[in-house]
N, C-alpha and C positions, 0 to 999 in steps of 0.2 A: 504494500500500500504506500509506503513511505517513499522508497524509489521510484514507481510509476507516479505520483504525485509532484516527486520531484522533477522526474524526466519529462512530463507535460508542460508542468509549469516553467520551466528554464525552456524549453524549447518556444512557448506560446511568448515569454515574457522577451526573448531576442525577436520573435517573426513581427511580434505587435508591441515594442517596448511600451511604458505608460498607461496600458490599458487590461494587464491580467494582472498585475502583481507580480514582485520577483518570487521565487522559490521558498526564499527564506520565511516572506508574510505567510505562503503557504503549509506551510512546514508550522512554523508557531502560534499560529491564531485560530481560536475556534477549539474544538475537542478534536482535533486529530491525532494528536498523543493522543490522548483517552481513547478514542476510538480505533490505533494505532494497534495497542498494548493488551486493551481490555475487552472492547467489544467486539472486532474482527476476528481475534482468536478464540472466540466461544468453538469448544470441538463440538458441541452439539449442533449447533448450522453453521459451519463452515464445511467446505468439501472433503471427503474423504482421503483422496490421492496425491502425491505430491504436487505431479504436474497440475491438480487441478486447487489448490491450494496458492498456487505461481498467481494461476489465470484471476481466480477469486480475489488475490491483493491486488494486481494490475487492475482489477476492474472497479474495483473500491477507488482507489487512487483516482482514476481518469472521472469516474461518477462526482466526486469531491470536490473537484479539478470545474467540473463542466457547471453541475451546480452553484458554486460560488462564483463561477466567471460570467455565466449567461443567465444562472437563475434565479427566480426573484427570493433566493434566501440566504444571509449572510454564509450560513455554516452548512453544508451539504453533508456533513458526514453521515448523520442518523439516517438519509434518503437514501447515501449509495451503497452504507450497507444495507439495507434492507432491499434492493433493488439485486444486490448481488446475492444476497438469499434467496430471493425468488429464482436466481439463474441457478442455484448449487444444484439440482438435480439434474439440469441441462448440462453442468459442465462434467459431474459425476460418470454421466452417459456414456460422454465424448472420450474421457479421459481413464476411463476404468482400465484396469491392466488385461490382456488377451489371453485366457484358461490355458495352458499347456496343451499343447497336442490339438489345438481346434485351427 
């Protein structure tokens, strides 16, 4: 979460300076630690797999990202995770490991 949050926002805050926020706003402001540390690593709704655990933070992160840059609410965190819980069973799907011998 914290990476992809960070790679959106430094990448958005060079293509559009003055207009996303640098990295760092992003990074400190708002419950994103909180949400970072404590909420996103719930093992009861997060993904089960690792690669799908990757995907689940990268999507939280970019959700955060999108939220607070275009949407009408300071702090996106509690929408994109809950947005990325609705995806765990889509990504569980995708990302489950293949039975031996099938």
């Amino acid at each position: 979460m914290l990476v992809s949050l960070t790679v959106v926002s430094g990448f958005f805050a060079l293509v559009l300076p003055g207009e996303t926020g640098s990295p760092l706003l992003h990074l400190l402001s708002g419950a994103t630690m909180l949400g970072a540390f404590f909420i996103a690593t719930d093992p009861v709704s997060a993904s089960t797999t690792v690669k799908g655990r990757l995907i689940f933070g990268a999507f939280i992160g970019l959700m955060v990202f999108v939220i607070r840059t275009w949407g009408g609410f300071p702090d996106g965190v509690a929408f994109g995770v809950l947005l990325a819980n609705m995806c765990v069973p889509l990504i569980d799907y995708y990302t489950k490991p293949r039975t031996y011998g099938h």
